[in-house]
Every structure is written in structure tokens, then in C-alpha cells.
C-alpha positions in Angstrom: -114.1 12.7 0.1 -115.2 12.0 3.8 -112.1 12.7 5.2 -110.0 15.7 6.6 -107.0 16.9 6.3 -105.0 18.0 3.2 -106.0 15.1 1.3 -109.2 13.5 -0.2 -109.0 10.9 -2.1 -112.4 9.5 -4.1 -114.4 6.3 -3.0 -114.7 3.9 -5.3 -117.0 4.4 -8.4 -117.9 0.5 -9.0 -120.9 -1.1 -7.6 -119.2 -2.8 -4.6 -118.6 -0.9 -0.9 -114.7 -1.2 -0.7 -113.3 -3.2 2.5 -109.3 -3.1 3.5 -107.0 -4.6 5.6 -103.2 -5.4 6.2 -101.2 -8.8 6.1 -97.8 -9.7 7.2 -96.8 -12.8 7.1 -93.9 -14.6 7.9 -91.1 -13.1 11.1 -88.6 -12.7 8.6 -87.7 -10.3 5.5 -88.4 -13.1 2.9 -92.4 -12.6 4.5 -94.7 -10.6 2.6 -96.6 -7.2 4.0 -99.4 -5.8 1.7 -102.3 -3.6 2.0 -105.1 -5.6 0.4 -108.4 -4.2 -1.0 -111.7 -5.9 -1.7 -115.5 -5.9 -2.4 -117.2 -5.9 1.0 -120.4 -5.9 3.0 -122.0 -2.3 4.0 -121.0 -2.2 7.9 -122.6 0.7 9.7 -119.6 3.0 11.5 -117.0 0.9 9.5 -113.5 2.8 10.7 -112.1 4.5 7.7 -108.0 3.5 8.0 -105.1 6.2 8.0 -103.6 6.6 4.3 -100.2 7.5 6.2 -100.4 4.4 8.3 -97.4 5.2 10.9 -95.4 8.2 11.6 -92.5 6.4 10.5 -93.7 6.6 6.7 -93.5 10.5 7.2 -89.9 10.2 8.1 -89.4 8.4 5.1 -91.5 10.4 2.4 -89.8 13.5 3.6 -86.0 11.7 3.4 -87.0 10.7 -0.4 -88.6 13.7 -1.8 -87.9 16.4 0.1 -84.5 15.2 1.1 -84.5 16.5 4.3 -85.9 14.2 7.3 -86.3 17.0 9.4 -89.2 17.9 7.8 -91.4 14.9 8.8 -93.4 16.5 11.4 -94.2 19.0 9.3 -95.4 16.4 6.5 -97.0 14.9 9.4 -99.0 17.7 10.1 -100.2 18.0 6.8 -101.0 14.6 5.9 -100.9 12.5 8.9 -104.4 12.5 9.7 -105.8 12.0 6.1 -108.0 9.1 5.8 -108.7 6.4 2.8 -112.3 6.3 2.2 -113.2 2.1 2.3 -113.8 0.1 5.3 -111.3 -0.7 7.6 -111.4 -4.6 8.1 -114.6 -4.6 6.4 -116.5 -8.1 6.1 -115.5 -9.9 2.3 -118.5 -9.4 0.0 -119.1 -13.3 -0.9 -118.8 -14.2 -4.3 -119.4 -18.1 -5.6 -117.5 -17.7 -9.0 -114.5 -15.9 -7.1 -113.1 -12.3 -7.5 -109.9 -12.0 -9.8 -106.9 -11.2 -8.0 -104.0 -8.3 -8.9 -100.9 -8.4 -7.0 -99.9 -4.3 -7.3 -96.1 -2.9 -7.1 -95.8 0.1 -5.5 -93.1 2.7 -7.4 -89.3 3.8 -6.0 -89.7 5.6 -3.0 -93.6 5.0 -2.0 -95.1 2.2 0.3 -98.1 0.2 0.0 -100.8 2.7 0.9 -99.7 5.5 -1.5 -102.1 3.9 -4.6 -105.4 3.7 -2.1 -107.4 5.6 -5.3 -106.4 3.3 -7.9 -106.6 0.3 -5.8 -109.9 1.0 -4.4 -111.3 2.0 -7.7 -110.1 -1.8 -8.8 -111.5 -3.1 -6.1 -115.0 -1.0 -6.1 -115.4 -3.0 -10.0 -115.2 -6.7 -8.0 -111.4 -7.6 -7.9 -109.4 -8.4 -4.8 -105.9 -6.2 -5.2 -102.8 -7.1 -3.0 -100.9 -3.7 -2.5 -97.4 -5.0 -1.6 -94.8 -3.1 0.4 -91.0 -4.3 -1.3 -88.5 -5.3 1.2 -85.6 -4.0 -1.5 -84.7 -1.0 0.2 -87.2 0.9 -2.6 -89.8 2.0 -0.2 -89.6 5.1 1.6 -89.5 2.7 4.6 -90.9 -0.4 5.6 -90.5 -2.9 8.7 -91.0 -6.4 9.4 -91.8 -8.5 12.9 -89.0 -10.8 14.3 -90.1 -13.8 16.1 -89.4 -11.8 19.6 -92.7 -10.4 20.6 -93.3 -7.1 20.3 -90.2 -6.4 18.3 -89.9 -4.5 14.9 -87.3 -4.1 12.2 -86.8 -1.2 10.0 -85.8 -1.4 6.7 -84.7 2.1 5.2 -84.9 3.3 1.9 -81.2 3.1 0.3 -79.4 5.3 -2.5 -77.4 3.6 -5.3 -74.4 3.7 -3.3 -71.7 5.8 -4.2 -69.2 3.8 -6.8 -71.8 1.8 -8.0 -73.4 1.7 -11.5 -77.6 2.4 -10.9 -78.3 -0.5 -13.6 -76.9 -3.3 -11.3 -77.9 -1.7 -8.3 -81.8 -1.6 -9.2 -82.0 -4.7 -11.5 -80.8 -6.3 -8.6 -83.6 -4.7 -6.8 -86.2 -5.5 -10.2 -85.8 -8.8 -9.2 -86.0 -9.7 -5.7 -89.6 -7.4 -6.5 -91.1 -9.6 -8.8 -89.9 -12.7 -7.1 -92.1 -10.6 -4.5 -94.9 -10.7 -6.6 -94.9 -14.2 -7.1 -94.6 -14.6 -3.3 -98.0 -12.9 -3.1 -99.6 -15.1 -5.4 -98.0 -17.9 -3.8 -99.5 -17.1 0.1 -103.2 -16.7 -2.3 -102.9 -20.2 -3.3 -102.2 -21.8 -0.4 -105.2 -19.8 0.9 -107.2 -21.2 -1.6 -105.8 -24.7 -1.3 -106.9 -24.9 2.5 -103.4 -23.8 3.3 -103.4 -21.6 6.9 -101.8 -18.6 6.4 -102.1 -16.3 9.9 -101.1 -12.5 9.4 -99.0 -11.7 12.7 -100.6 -8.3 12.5 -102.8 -7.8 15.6 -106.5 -7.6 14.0 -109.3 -10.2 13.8 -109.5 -10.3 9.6 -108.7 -13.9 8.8 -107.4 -14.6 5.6 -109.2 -17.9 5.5 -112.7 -16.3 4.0 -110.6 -15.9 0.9 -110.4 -19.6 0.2 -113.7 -19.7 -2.3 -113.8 -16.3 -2.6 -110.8 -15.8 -5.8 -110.8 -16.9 -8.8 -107.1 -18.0 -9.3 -106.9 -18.6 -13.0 -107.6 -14.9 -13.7 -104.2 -13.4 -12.4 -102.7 -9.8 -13.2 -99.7 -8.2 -12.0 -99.4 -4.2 -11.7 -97.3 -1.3 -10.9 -96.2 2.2 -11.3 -93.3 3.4 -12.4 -90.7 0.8 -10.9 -93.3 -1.1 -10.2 -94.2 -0.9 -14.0 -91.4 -2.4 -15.1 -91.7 -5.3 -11.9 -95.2 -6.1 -13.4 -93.6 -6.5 -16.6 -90.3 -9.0 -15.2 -93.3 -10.7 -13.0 -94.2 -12.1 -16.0 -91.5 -13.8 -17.1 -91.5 -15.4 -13.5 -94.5 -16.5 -12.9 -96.7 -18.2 -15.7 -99.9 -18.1 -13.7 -99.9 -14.3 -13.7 -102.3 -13.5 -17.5 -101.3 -10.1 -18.1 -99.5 -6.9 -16.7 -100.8 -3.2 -16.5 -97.7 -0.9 -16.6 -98.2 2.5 -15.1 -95.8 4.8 -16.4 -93.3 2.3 -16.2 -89.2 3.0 -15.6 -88.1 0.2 -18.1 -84.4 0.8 -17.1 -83.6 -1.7 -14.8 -84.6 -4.6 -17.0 -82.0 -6.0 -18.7 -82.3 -6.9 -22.6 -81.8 -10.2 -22.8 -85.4 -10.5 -20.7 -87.3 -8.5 -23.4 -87.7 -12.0 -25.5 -88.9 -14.1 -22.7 -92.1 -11.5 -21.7 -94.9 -14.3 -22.7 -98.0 -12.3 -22.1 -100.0 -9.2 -23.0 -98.9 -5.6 -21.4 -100.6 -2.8 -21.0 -98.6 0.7 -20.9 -100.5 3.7 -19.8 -97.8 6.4 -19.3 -97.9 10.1 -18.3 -97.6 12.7 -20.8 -93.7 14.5 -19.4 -91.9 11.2 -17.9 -91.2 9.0 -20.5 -88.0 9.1 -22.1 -87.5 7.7 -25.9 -85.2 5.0 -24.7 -87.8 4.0 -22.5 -90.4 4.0 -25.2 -88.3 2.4 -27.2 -88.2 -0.8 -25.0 -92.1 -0.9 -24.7 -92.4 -1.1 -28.5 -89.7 -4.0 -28.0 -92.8 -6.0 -26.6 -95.6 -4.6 -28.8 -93.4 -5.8 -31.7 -93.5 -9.4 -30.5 -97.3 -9.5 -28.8 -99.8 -8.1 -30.7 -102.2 -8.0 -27.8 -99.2 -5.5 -26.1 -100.7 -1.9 -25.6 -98.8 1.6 -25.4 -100.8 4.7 -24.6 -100.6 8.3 -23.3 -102.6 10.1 -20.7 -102.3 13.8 -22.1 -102.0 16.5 -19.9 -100.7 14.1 -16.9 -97.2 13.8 -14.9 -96.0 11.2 -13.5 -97.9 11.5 -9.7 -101.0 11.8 -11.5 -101.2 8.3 -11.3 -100.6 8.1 -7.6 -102.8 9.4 -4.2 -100.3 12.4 -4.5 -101.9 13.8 -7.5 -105.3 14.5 -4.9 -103.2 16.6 -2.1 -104.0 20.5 -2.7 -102.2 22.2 -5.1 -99.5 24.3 -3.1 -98.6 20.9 -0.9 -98.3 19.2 -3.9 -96.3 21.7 -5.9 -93.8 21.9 -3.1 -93.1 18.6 -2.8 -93.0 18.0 -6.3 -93.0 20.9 -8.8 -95.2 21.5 -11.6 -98.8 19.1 -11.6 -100.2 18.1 -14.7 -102.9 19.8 -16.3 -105.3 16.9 -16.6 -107.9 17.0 -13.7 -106.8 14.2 -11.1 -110.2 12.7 -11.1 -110.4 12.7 -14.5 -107.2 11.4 -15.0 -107.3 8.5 -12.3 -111.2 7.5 -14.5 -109.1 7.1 -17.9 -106.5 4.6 -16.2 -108.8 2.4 -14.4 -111.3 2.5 -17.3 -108.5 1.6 -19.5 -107.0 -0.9 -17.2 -110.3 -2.8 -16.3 -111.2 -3.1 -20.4 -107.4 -4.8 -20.8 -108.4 -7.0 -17.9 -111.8 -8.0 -19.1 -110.1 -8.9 -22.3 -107.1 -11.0 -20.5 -108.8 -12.2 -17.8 -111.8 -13.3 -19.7 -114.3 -11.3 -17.2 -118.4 -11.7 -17.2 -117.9 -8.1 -16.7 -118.7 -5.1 -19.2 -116.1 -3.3 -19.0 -115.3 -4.1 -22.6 -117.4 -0.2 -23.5 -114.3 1.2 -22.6 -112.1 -1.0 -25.4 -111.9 2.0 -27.0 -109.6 3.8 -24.5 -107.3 1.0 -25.3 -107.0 1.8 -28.9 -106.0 5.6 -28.1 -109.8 6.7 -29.4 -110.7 10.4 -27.8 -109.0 13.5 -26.8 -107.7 12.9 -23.6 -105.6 9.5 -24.7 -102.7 9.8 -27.7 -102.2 6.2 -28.9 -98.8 4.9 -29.4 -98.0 1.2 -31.3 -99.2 0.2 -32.9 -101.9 2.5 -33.8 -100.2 5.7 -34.9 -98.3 8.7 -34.1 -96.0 8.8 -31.0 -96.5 10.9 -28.1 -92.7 11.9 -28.0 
């Protein structure tokens, strides 16, 4: 990676230069913020942005994984310089018959900048991905801008209070994220409809070049791990969206009587020591009633494998979160995207090629254990 620090993540492996910039919109907490990430034109110096954008976020990560906010400068230190390797506000890459769009959910704990390798890798393979930052009290922290200039507003991440059963508390939160989701794809249409939609972020990206630039019939939804299971509720709310990719997804805040009304195709690419049977269980709910429904296993992978995480140095990463998988991160992050842009080519009904790696999706090779309906179970 070009950048220093502790971290390097990889650039993009596709044939389009990545390009990335941030959008707030709306003075309120019903606005959106997301980190979004698409093909663009070469730029010579492009800035490369921070993958920590604001101290703040430090605070935060320490509070929810080390559980001590004291330790933020520390994490600071460490990590606070690290850069993401695309182009910061980077001119859109034209394209007549319009990119497809995936609105991403970031996991319990995280914020929108935390899946810059998986999102960049979508976007190096020619889709536009909308990284969104919940306003649920799930990220590590987040803010938004009230109509008084120059003011902010934090939003802190929030325990399941004590007294409280977790199911309520997070299905609560399940869904106020995927009505987020739709949101997103909401702000993309009226962009594409001629609609203004002016981010209140100081910058000079305009939101307007997207207008013949998407291709809004070819819609997915993804997420890790809470975000998983938000992809998967996304598509009971919003028709429009085609298909879901589910990364290692925490099915527990979905409630059952949902599992029926999932319309479309999933796509479940879990790590090999988080899942639990229960949650299994519940994936193979949907593969029973959709064929087109996917389960498979990353061997040798834990759950921050499929995050930026998995690419901080080994001792950092061990301290912050114990044992790392045995699977290479590289390798690891090429078997999810190459897996996820096969199920996409087949949803989305993509021009693209991608379809060589079909086989990933049937659980062929030694890196990827197949669950339903092809076979034995990884558990």
C-alpha cells in the first residue's frame, strides 16, 4: 500500500482508478452521511483521504473494543495517520450505460470508513458503493450538522441498556438501518431524476454528475455482520433493491415472522469461528424458500477478516482483538469480492465477466466449504 502508518490497506484490483468522497445530507438525524466510492479519472497528485477520518472515531473505536476511552490517543497514534489508497474527490469516470449502485451497512460498532478494502475493490470492478454511517446509536460514533452554522452533533455508540432484553433493543435498531438503506437509494433517485441534492459537507464534489452516470435498475444492498442481517431486512423494504450480499451476518435481531417476506436472492459468505448454529439455522430458513439463496464459508477466516482490521499488523490487531484467522487477509478479502461480484453479475444481469468466478458460489476449491444447499455444513 502507499500509505504509512500501521495500516495498509490494497488498491483496488479492477480495471478502474478508484475515486471517494463524503455526503451528508439533510441538518437533521433523519439525513443520511456515507462514504461513497467509485470508478474515476487518473488525477495526477490526487490526495489520498484519512481511513480514521476524525479523532473523534478513535475515541469511539477505543470505547467499543477496548472498552476503555482513555486509550484513544494511543489508538490515534497508531492508526490516525493511515491513509485509504483511492482518490480523494476524484473526477467520476463517465459511463453511458451507468454503473450499478450498492448501498453498504457497516457492522455494530464500526463507521463508514472501516470497509475502504472491500468497498474499493467493488468499486475498482465499475460499481458506485454508498458506505453509510447508521444514526442508531451502532456506530462507534457518528455526528450530524444542525442548521446553525458551524455546529455539530454527536451521536454516541449506546449499550443495550441495563433492564432491557438485547432482541428488542437491536431489532429496533435493525430497522431504523434498513429504512436507512432505503433512504440512500432514495437521495440516488432523485439524483438521477434531476432532483438537487447538495451535501452540506464543505468540498466541491457535486452529486449532480451522478444523474446519467447509475444504472438504477441494478440495485444491491450489503453489510457485515449487523449490517448482514440489515442487507437482508432491506429487502423486504425496498423492492427496488435485486439482491443482498450478507457478510458474516448476526441474524439475531430479525424477528421470525420477517423470514417469509425476504423476496430476493442472498448471498451469505461467513467466517469460519463466528457463526453460531442458531444463526445458520435462520440462513437455511431463506435458502429453503429461494433457490437462488447462497450459504458459504471462508475457511481459515474470523470475523474481522472481512473488515480493514484484518490488514493492521499483527500484534495491533491481536491486542485489540485476539486471535486472527489463519487465512491470508489478501487472500481472504479476493475470495469475498470474487464471490460477491459473480452473485451480482448473476442478479444484476451485468455485461461483466465476472461470471468465471461462479464457481466460488457453489463452494468449489479449498479455501471455500459450501453450505445449502450443496453439501456438508461448516459447523
Amino acid at each position: 500500500g502507499s500509505m504509512g502508518g500501521m495500516l495498509a490497506l490494497p488498491p483496488g484490483q479492477g480495471p478502474h482508478q478508484v475515486g471517494c468522497t463524503d455526503v451528508m445530507v439533510g441538518h437533521t438525524r433523519q439525513g443520511l452521511f456515507l462514504r461513497l466510492f467509485y470508478p474515476c479519472l487518473p488525477r495526477a497528485g490526487a490526495t489520498e483521504p484519512l481511513w480514521v477520518p476524525r479523532p473523534e472515531y478513535c475515541g469511539g473505536l477505543a470505547d467499543v473494543t477496548l472498552g476503555r476511552r482513555w486509550c484513544s490517543a494511543l489508538l490515534g497514534i497508531a492508526i490516525g495517520s493511515c491513509r485509504v489508497p483511492v482518490s480523494w474527490n476524484g473526477p467520476l469516470k463517465p459511463c453511458s450505460s451507468g454503473y450499478p449502485l450498492i448501498i453498504f451497512s457497516h457492522g455494530l460498532g464500526t463507521f463508514r470508513t472501516l470497509y475502504s478494502s472491500i468497498c474499493t475493490e467493488l468499486a475498482s470492478w465499475g460499481f458506485v458503493v454508498a458506505a453509510l454511517e447508521h444514526r442508531d446509536h451502532s456506530a462507534a460514533t457518528t455526528y450530524f450538522c444542525p442548521a446553525e452554522a458551524g455546529t455539530e452533533e454527536w451521536i454516541p455508540f449506546l449499550r443495550v441498556p441495563q433492564g432491557q432484553k438485547e432482541f428488542y433493543f437491536r431489532n429496533k435498531q435493525v430497522h431504523q438501518r434498513a429504512q436507512e438503506c432505503v433512504r440512500a437509494l432514495r437521495l440516488f433517485q432523485g439524483i438521477a431524476g434531476g432532483r438537487a441534492a447538495p451535501s452540506i459537507l464543505p468540498q466541491d464534489w457535486d452529486l449532480s454528475v451522478l444523474k446519467d452516470n447509475i444504472d438504477l435498475t441494478k440495485v444491491a444492498v450489503m453489510g457485515h455482520s449487523f449490517g448482514g442481517v440489515t442487507a437482508v431486512l432491506a429487502l423486504v423494504k425496498e423492492p427496488s433493491f435485486r439482491c443482498a450480499v450478507a457478510l458474516d451476518a448476526w441474524m439475531f435481531p430479525l424477528e421470525n415472522l420477517l423470514y417469509p417476506e425476504v423476496p430476493r436472492p442472498v448471498l451469505f459468505i461467513n467466517t469460519e469461528k463466528f457463526q453460531t448454529p442458531e444463526s445458520v439455522a435462520k440462513m437455511r430458513r431463506l435458502s429453503s424458500r429461494n433457490s437462488q439463496t447462497r450459504i458459504v464459508t471462508v475457511l481459515g477466516t474470523v470475523h474481522e477478516h472481512q473488515t480493514d482490521f484484518a490488514f493492521l499488523p499483527g500484534k495491533l490487531f491481536s491486542l485489540i482483538f485476539g486471535r486472527r484467522g489463519t487465512l491470508e487477509p489478501h487472500r481472504a478479502l479476493a475470495i469475498t469480492s470474487q464471490a460477491a461480484l459473480a452473485f451480482l453479475q448473476r442478479h444484476l444481469e451485468l455485461q461483466e465477466q465476472f461470471g468465471r468466478w461462479d464457481e466460488l458460489l457453489e463452494g468449489v476449491g479449498d479455501a471455500v466449504a459450501p453450505d445449502v444447499p450443496f453439501g456438508r455444513s461448516h459447523l
